[in-house]
N, C-alpha and C positions, 0 to 999 in steps of 0.2 A: 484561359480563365473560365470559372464555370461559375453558378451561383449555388449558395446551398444556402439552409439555415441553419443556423449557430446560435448557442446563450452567449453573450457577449455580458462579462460586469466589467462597468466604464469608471466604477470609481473608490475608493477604499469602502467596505464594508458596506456596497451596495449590492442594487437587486442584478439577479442574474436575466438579462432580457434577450429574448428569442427574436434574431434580426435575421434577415438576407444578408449574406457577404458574399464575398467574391475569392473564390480559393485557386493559387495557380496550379499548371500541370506539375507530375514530378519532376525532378531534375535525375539526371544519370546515374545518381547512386542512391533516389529515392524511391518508395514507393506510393500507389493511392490505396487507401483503405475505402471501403461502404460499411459507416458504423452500421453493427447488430446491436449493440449494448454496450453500455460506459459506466463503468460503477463512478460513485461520488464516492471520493476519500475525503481524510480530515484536511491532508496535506493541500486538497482546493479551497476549502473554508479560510485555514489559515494565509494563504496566498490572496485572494479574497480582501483577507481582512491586513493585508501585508505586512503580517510578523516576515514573511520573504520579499523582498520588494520585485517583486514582477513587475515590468513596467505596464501599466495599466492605459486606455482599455484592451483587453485583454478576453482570449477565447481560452478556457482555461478544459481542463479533463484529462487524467492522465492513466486511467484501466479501460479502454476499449479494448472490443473485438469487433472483427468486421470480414468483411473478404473483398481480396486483393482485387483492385480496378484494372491498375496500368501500373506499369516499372519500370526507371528507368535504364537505360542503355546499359550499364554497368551493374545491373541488379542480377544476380544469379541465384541466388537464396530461394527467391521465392517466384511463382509467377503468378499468373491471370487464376482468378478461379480459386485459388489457397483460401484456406481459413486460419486467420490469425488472431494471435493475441496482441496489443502493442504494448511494451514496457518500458523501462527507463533507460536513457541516453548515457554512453560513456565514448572515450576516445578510442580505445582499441588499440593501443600503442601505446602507452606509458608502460611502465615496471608493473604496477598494477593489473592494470588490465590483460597483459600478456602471462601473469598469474592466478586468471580468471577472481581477481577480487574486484569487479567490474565498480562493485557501491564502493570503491575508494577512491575511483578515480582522481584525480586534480583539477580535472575538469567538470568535475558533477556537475557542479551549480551551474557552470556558464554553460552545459546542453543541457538542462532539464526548466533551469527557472530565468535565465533572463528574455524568453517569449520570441528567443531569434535563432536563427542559422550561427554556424561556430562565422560566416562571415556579416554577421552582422544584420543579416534582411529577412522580413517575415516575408512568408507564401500568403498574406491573405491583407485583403484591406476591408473595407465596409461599404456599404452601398454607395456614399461618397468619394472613395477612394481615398479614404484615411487609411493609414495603415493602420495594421492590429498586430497586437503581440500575440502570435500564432501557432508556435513551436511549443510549446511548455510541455516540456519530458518529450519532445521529438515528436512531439502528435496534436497537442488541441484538443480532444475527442469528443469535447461537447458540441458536435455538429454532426452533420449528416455526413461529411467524407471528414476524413484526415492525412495531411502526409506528414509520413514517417521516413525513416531510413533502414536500411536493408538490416542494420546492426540492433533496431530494437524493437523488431518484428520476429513473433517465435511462431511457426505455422504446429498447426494441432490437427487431430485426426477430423474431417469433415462430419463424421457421427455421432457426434457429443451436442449439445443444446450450444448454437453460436452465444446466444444474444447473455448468457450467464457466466462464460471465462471472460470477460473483461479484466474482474476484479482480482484474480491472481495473478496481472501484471505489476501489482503496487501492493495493495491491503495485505491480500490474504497470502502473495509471497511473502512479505516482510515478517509476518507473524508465525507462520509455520518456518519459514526460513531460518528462525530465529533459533528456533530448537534444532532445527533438523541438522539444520548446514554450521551455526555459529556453536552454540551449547553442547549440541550432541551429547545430552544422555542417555547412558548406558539400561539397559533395560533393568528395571526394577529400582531404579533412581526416584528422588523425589523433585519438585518443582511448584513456583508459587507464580501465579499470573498474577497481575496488579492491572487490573483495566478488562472487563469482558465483554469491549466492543468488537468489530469484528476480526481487527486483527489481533487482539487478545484471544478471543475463542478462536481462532483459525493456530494458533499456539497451543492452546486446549488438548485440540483435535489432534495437533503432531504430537504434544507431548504422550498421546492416547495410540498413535500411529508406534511409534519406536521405545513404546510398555513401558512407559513412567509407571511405577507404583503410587505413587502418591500426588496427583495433580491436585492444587488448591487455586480455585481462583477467588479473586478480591474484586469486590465494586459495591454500589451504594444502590445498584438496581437491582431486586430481586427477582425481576422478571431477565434480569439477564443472566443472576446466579441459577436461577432454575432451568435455562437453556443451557447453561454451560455443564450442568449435570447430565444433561440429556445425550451433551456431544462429548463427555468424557470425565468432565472434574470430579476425584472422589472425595472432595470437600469444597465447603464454598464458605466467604467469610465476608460479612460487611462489617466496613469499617468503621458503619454509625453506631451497630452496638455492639460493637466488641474493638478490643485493640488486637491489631490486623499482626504486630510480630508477635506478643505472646498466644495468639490463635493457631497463629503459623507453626510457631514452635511445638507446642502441644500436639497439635496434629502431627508432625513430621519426629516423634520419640523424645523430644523436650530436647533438641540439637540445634532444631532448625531443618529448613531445608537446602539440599548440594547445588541450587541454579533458581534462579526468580527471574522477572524477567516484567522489567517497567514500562506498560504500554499509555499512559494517561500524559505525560510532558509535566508533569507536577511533580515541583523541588519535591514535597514535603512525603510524598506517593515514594518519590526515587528514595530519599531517604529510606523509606521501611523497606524497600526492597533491598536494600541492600545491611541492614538490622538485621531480617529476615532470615540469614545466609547461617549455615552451620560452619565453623572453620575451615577453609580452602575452598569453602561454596564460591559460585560465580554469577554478579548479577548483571543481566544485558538489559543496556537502556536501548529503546525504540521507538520510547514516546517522543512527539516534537513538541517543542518549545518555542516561546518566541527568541529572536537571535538574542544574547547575550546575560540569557537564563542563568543563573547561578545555585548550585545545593552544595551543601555542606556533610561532611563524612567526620566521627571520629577517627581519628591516626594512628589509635592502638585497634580499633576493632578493624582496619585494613593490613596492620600489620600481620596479622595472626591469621595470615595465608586467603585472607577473600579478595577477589578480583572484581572489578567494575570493570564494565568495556558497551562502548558504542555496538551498535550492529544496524550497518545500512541496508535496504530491500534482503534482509534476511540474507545476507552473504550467499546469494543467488546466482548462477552460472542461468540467464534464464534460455534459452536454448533447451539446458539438461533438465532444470528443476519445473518447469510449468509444465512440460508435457509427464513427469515424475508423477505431479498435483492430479493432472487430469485424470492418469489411471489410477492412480487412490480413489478419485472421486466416481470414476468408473463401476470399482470393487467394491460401493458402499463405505470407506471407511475413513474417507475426508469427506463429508457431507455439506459443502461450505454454501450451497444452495439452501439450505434452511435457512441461514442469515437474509438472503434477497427478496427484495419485494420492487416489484417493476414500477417505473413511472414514464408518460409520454415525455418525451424532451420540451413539448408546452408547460408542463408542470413542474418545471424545477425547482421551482420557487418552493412550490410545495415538498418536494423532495429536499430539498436545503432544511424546513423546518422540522420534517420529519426526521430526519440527520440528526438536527440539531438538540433536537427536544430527548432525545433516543426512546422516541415510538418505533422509528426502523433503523437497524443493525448497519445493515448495505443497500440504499437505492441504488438502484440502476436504471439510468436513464435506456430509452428507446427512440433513436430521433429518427424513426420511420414514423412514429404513430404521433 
């Protein structure tokens, strides 16, 4: 066992508090990480606020990067000294996964959100020897170490800035993911963002990467439409003063556009996006919701060739696609560091409101400082 510090939130929709815990060694097919940086997603907030029942309390973080400590016996993936990303937890053995559609697995939820080992037991307890829900997404990462397992650790080139790929383990794969790997428009295609937090513009940015002609994105911030210009959009549309499908439409030759793509978790948002759609258009949802959310679709305008479809971590091989991300972001032309602004892991608190309030895009915690 070792000690480190961790934010620890102990109760529904409470503060995130930086304790001393007690983390154990790897086991044989796990790894230790030493966080560099841990991006804050929405998917912590919501968990947090348990739209997902995590059982609480709970060491929550699920976009770290760090470099390898120790690994276990049966770890060959990766060793001592690597630098990695951690990302999200699948079985590796269903139909699924052996078809690299790793976000379908059957087991998602119970390795990424019930805070335990697939047997049952956390690696970590509290200065007490309470146990903690410690696993969440196979990592934890708001702490000074994390273990993970060899399956959802993707090691990257050591020359890149560690403490900033955290966040294309979760965010900013799901959103570029969403275009690149799920959608896959054709070059000179059209497309409509609904949401330009980060992994809305991290969408932006792919649809900018694989030559969308027409990227449009949607939100009610215009400090975030005017960044999303910056990182690609060649239109931008709020939906406070203007209605967001006939804008859509108009921009995209009075059709509509061929792919939208709902990042906010809002019925009434996924509605338009899929309004949005020119005939045979296809719109992917990726925003979360709390469980048992429900929206409504007319039955003729689905009939008439437009598709809806889920897309989990941007239908991501992460192994192939994050270190994909890094040499974009390498070559200038995935920028997704514009989005980040650093906070110490003592300030989360502060990083949670600044999330919250959307002053900043993607914190990223640093629990060295």
């Amino acid at each position: 066992m070792r000690n480190m510090t961790a934010a620890v939130v102990r109760e529904q929709s409470g503060p995130f508090v930086v304790e001393t815990v007690q983390l154990e060694d790897p086991r044989e097919d796990e790894v230790l990480i030493r966080i560099a940086g841990v991006g804050m997603c929405h998917t912590d907030l919501v968990v947090r606020d348990q739209y997902f029942p995590t059982p609480l309390p709970a060491i929550l973080g699920h976009e770290g990067s760090g470099i390898v400590e120790k690994v276990g016996s049966k770890v060959s993936k990766v060793e001592v000294g690597d630098h990695v990303v951690l990302t999200f937890a699948s079985c590796g053995t269903c139909a699924n996964c052996q078809q690299g559609l790793f976000g379908y697995c059957p087991d998602l939820y119970g390795r990424n959100f019930t805070g335990a080992r697939p047997d049952g037991s956390s690696p970590c307890c509290d200065a007490h020897g309470n146990t903690l829900s410690a696993y969440f997404f196979a990592q934890s990462s708001f702490a000074q170490y994390a273990i993970a397992t060899q399956r959802n650790v993707v090691k990257i080139s050591r020359d890149v800035p560690l403490e900033i790929m955290g966040p294309l383990g979760c965010g900013i794969q799901t959103g570029a993911g969403a275009v690149m790997n799920a959608l896959k428009p054709k070059a000179g295609s059209s497309i409509a963002v609904f949401g330009a937090g980060s992994v809305g513009l991290a969408a932006v940015m792919a649809a900018r990467v694989v030559g969308c002609a027409t990227i449009i994105a949607v939100d009610l911030n215009d400090d975030r439409l005017a960044l999303a210009q910056q990182l690609g959009a060649t239109h931008v549309i709020n939906p406070g003063r203007e209605d967001p499908v006939a804008a859509i439409q108009a921009a995209a030759g009075g059709e509509g556009v061929q792919f939208s793509l709902e990042a906010t978790g809002l019925p009434k948002v996924a509605r338009q996006a899929v309004d949005c759609l020119r005939l045979t258009g296809i719109c992917g949802i990726i925003g979360v919701a709390p469980l048992g959310t429900e929206f409504s679709l007319d039955m003729n305008g689905i009939l008439f060739g437009r598709t809806v479809r889920g897309i989990i971590e941007g239908d991501s091989v992460p192994d192939i696609f994050i270190p994909q991300l890094v040499e974009l972001w390498r070559q200038g032309r995935f920028p997704f560091d514009k989005l980040i602004k650093f906070f110490p892991m003592s300030d989360i608190e502060k990083a949670v409101h600044a999330s919250e309030s959307g002053e900043v895009l993607k914190a990223v915690l640093r629990p060295g400082e």
